[in-house]
C-alpha positions as CSV (number, residue, x, y, z in Angstrom):
1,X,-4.6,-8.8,12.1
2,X,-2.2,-10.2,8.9
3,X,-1.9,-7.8,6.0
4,X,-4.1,-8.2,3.3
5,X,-5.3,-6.2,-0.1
6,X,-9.2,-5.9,-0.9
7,X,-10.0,-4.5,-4.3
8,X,-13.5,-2.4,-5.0
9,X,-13.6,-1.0,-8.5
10,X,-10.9,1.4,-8.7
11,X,-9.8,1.3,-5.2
12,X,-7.3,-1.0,-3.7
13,X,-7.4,-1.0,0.1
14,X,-3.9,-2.2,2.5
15,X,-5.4,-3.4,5.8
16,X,-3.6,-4.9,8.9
17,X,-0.2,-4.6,9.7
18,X,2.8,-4.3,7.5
19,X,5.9,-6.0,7.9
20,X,8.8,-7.8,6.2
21,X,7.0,-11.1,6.2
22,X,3.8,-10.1,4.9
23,X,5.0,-7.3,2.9
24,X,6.6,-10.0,0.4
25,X,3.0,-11.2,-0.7
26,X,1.7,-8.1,-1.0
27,X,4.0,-6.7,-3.2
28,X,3.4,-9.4,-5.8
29,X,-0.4,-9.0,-5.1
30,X,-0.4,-5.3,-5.4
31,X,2.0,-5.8,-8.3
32,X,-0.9,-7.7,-10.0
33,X,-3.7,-5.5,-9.1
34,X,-2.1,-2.3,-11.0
35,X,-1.1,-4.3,-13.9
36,X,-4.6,-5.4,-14.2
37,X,-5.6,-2.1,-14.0
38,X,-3.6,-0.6,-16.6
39,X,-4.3,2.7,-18.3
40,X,-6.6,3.2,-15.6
41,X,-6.8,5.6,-12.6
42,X,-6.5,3.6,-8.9
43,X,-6.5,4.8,-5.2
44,X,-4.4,2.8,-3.1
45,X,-6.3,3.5,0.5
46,X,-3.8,2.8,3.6
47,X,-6.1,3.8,6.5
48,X,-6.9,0.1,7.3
49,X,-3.1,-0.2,7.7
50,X,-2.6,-0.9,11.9
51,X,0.7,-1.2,11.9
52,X,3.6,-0.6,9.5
53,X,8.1,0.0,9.8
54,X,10.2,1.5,6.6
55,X,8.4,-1.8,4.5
56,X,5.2,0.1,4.0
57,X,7.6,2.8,2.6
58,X,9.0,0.4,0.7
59,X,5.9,-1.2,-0.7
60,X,4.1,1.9,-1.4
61,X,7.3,3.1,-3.6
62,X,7.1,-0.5,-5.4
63,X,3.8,-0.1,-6.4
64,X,4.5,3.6,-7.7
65,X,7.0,1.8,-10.1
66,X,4.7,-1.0,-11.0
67,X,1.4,1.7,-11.6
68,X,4.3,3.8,-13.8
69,X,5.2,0.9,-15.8
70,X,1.8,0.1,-16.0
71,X,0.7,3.8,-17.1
72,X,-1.2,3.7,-14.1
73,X,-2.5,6.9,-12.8
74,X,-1.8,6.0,-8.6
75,X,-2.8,7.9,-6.1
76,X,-2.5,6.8,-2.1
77,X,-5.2,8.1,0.5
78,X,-5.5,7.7,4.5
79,X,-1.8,7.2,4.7
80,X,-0.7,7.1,8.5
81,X,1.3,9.4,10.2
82,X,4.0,6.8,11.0
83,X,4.1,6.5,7.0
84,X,4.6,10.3,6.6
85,X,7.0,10.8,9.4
86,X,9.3,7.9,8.0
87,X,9.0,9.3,4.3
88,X,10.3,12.8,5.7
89,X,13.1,11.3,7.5
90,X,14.1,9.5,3.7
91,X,13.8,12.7,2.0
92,X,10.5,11.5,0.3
93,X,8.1,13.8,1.8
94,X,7.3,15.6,-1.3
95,X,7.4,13.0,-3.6
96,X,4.7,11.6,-1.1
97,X,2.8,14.7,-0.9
98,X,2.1,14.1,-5.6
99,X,1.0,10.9,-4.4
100,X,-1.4,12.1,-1.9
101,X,-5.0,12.1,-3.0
102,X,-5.9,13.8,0.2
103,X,-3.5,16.6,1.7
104,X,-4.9,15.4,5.3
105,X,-3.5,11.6,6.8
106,X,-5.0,9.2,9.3
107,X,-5.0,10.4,12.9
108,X,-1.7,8.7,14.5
109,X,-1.7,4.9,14.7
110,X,0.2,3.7,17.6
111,X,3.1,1.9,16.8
112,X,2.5,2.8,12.8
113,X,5.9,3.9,12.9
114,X,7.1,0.8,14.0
């Protein structure tokens, strides 16, 4: 399944998998969907997400900046294991953890870490 972003209200929802190719059109998609957002709370929800490598790292620290910029309350839920794993081996496990909305992730995803 391609990657693709689905907006509900004050929700933005990552689905399919992530990689370098698609990850380039998300980012400018997610980019727009925080800025139109701005001033206002949002929940990016990653448990849709199949498959993702060190880009949905990437694209999850992207939007932070963007939702910052955009003073942009963002939180991330259902984030999957894979995600979490790579985030500890970068040293971003606790910035992660402030993003969290939920202290519990996805059950494994095979090959989210991939």
């Amino acid at each position: 399944m391609k990657a693709r972003l689905q907006r509900d209200a004050q929700q933005l929802r990552l689905e399919g998998e992530l990689d370098f190719v698609s990850a380039i059109a998300l980012r400018d998609e997610l980019a727009g969907a925080i800025a139109a957002s701005a001033g206002q709370p949002l929940t990016l929800d990653l448990s849709g997400v199949t498959r993702s490598n060190s880009v949905g790292l990437s694209l999850l620290l992207s939007a932070a900046r963007t939702a910052s910029a955009q003073q942009v309350r963002l939180q991330a839920s259902g984030l999957p294991a894979g995600l979490l794993s790579m985030a500890a081996v970068c040293g971003l496990d606790e910035w992660l953890e402030t993003l969290s909305a939920a202290t519990d992730s996805t059950p494994e995803i095979p090959n989210a870490g991939q």
